[in-house]
C-alpha positions in Angstrom: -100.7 -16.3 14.9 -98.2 -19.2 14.1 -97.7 -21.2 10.9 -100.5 -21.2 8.1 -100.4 -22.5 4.6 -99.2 -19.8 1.8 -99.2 -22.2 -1.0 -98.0 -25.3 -2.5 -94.9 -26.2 -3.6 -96.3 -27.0 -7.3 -97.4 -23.6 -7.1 -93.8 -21.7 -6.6 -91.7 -22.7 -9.8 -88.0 -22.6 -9.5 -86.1 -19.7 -10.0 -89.1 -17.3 -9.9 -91.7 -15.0 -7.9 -95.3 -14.9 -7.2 -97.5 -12.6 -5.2 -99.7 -14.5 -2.7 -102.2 -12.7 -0.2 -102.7 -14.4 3.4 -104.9 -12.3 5.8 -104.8 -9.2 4.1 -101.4 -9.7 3.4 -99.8 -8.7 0.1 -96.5 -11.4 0.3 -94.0 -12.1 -2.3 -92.9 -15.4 -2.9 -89.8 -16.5 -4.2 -88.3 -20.4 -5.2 -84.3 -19.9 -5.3 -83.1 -23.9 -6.4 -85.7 -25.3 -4.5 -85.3 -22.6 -1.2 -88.3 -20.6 -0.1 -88.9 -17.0 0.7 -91.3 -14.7 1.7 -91.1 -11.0 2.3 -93.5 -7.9 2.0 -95.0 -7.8 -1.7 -95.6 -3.7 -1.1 -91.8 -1.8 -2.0 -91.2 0.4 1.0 -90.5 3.2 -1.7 -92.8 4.2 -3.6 -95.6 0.9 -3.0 -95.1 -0.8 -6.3 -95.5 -4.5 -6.7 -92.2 -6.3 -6.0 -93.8 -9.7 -7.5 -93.4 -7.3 -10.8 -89.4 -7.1 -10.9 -86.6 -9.0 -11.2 -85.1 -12.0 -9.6 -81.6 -11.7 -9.2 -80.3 -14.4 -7.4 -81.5 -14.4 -3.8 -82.6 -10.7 -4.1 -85.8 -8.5 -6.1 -85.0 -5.7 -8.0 -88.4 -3.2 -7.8 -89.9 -2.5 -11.1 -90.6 1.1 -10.4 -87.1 2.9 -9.3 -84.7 -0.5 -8.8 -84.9 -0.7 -5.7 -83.1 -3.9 -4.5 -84.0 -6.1 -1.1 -82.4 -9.3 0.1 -84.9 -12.2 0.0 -83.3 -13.8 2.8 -83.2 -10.9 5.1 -85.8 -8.2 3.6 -82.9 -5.9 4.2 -82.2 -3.0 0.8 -79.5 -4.2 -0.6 -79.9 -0.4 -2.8 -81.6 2.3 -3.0 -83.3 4.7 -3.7 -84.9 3.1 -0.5 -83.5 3.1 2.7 -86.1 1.0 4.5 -86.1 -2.9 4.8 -88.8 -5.2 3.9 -90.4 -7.6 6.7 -89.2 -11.3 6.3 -91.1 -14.0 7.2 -90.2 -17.5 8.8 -91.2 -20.2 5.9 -91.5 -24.4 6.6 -92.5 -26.6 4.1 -94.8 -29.8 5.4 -95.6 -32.1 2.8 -96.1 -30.1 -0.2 -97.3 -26.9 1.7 -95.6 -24.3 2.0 -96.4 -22.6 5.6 -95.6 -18.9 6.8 -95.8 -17.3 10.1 -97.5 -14.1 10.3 
């Protein structure tokens, strides 16, 4: 499908998370000191809302069970999962920011 726009830079504050849906989507967004990214909003656990938990540096701890996932990679940094999160490829023109699904 290639690049589209996800949001806007003005939209993702620094140092937090929001929950963005693109073509049916459900995609968490996260602004770590100004670096973007983008992984599956739906924990691989139990389904709860990742948007809902905890930043912790460059990873999301799940609000349901703790759960923790790399934003970087969408890999579980801990369980009680054992499945990874899809990551996505981010770019930022102007002040867009632009996924590829």
């Amino acid at each position: 499908m290639g690049f589209i726009k996800l949001a806007s830079t003005s939209d993702a504050k620094p140092n937090s998370m929001m929950s963005v849906t693109v073509n049916d989507k459900k995609i968490l967004l996260a602004n770590v000191n100004g670096n973007y990214y983008a992984i599956d909003n739906v924990c691989t656990h139990r389904g709860c809302q990742l948007s809902k938990g905890k930043l912790q540096g460059e990873t999301v701890v799940c609000p349901c069970h703790g759960s923790t996932f790399d934003l970087k990679t969408g890999n579980f940094v801990k369980g009680p999962t054992k499945k990874p999160e899809p990551a996505y490829e981010l770019k930022v023109e102007n002040n867009d920011i632009m996924i590829n699904l």
